[in-house]
N, C-alpha and C positions, 0 to 999 in steps of 0.2 A: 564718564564716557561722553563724548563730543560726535558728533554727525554735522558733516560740515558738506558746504560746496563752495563756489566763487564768491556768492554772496553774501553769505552767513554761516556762523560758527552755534549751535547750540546744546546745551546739556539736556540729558534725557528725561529730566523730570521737569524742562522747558515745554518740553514735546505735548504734556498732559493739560486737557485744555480747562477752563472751570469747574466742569463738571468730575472731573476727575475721567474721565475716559483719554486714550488717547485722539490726538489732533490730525486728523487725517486729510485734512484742508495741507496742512505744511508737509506731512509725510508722503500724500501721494504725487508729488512734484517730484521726490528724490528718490522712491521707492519703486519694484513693480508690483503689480497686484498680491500675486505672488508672496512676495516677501513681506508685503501687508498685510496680506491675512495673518500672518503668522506671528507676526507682531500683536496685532489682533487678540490672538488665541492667549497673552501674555498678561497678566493683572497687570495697568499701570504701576509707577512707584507711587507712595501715598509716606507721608512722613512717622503715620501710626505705626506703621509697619518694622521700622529700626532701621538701622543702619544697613546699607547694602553692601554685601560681601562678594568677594569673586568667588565662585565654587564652580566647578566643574563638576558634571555627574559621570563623565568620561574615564573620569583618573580614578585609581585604587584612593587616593585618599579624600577625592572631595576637592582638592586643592586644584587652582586654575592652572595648568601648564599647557603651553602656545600647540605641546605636541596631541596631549588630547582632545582640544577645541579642533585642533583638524581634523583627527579622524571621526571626530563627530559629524566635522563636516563633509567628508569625503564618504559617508556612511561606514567606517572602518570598523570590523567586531575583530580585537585579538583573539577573541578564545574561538573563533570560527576558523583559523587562520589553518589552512592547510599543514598539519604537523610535518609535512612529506619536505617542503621547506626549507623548514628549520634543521631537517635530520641533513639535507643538502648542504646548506654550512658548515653544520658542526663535524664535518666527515675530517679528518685526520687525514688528510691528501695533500699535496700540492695544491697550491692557489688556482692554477692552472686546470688542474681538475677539477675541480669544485664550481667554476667555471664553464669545463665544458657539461657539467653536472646539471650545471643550470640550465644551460641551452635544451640540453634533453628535454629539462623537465618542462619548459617551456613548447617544447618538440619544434624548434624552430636548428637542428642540426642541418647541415646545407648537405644536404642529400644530393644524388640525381634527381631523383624527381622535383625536390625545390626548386635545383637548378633548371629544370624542364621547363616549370611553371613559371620559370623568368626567362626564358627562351634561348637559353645557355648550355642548349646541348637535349641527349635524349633520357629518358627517366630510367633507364634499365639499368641494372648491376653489370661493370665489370668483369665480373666471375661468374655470374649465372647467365648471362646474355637473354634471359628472355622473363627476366623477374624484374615489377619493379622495385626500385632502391629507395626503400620509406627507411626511416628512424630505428621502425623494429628487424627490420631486414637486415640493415648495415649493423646494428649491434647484438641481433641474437639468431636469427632464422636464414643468415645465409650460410653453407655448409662451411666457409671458411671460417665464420665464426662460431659455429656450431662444433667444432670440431677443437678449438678452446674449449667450450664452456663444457660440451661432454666428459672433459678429461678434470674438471675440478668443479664441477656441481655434483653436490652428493644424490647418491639414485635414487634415496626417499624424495627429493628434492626439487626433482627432475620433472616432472609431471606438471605439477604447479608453473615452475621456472618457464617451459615451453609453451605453456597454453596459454595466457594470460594477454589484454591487449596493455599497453604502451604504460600508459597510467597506474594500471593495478603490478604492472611488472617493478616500474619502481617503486610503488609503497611495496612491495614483497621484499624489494631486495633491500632499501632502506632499513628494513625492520626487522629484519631476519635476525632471531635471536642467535641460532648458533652462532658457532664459532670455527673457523679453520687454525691450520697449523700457524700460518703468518701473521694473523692478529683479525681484527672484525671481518665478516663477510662483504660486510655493503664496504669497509676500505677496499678489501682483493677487487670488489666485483664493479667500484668504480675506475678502479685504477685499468682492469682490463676492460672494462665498455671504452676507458681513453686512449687504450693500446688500440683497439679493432677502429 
């Protein structure tokens, strides 16, 4: 590994000074404190020690790849990773949906009220004239969409379905184990959040 600037080029076990500590006379010129200490926190290399290996503690096998040293360094935990997601890709939709699947999930759909908030008009629904038009409005709580989903969400179903805020309505519908006549729930139930 090399640490370089304009003026010089050095290898890391250049960096360790006599005593075997590192040299913080050369490092705090290139470094910020910051990033010193943590160096700091790091055993020098010492020759006793063998050969230096790249390992990554990041990756399933140990082995260095560019992709887990990021998300190390980005603080990235996969197994933290919102499963809601992943079930948003992997949905058997048109691209297009899956797309506007994402936006939801995001809640960045361009509502009235979005549009409001960027001064492109007034935040109220169309159809109801005196509600205003959030994410959960425009796809489940206004009667015009209400009046879909009445007719193809099952009545056990239903309670859950309408009570629920934004976030927990799609992990519900993502994960919904039944099944309808036409094939997965959360396919029907994206496809009609992309019709409304």
């Amino acid at each position: 590994m090399f640490l370089s600037n304009k003026k010089m080029k050095s290898m890391v076990c250049e960096l360790v000074d006599a005593n075997g500590q590192w040299n913080e006379e050369i490092l705090k010129d290139w470094l910020p404190v910051d990033v010193l200490d943590r160096i700091n926190a790091i055993v020098p290399p010492e020759n006793e020690n063998g050969k230096d290996l790249r390992l990554c503690p990041g990756s399933r096998s140990g082995k260095y790849t560019v992709a887990a040293t990021y998300d190390i360094l980005c603080d990235f935990d996969s197994l933290n990773v919102d499963s809601d997601w992943r079930k948003v890709l992997s949905l058997k939709v048109q691209e297009r949906i899956r797309h506007f699947m994402w936006i939801v999930k995001h809640n960045h759909l361009l509502t009235n009220y979005r549009k409001h908030k960027m001064h492109l008009g007034n935040a109220y629904c169309r159809h109801c004239g005196d509600t205003i038009e959030t994410t959960m409005h425009v796809l489940r709580d206004c009667p015009m969409a209400m009046m879909i989903w009445v007719r193809i969400v099952d009545v056990d179903f239903r309670y859950q379905f309408f009570n629920v805020n934004l976030d927990n309505w799609l992990h519900l519908n993502l994960n919904f184990a039944g099944s309808v006549n036409v094939g997965k729930w959360s396919e029907l139930w994206s496809i009609t959040c992309h019709s409304l």
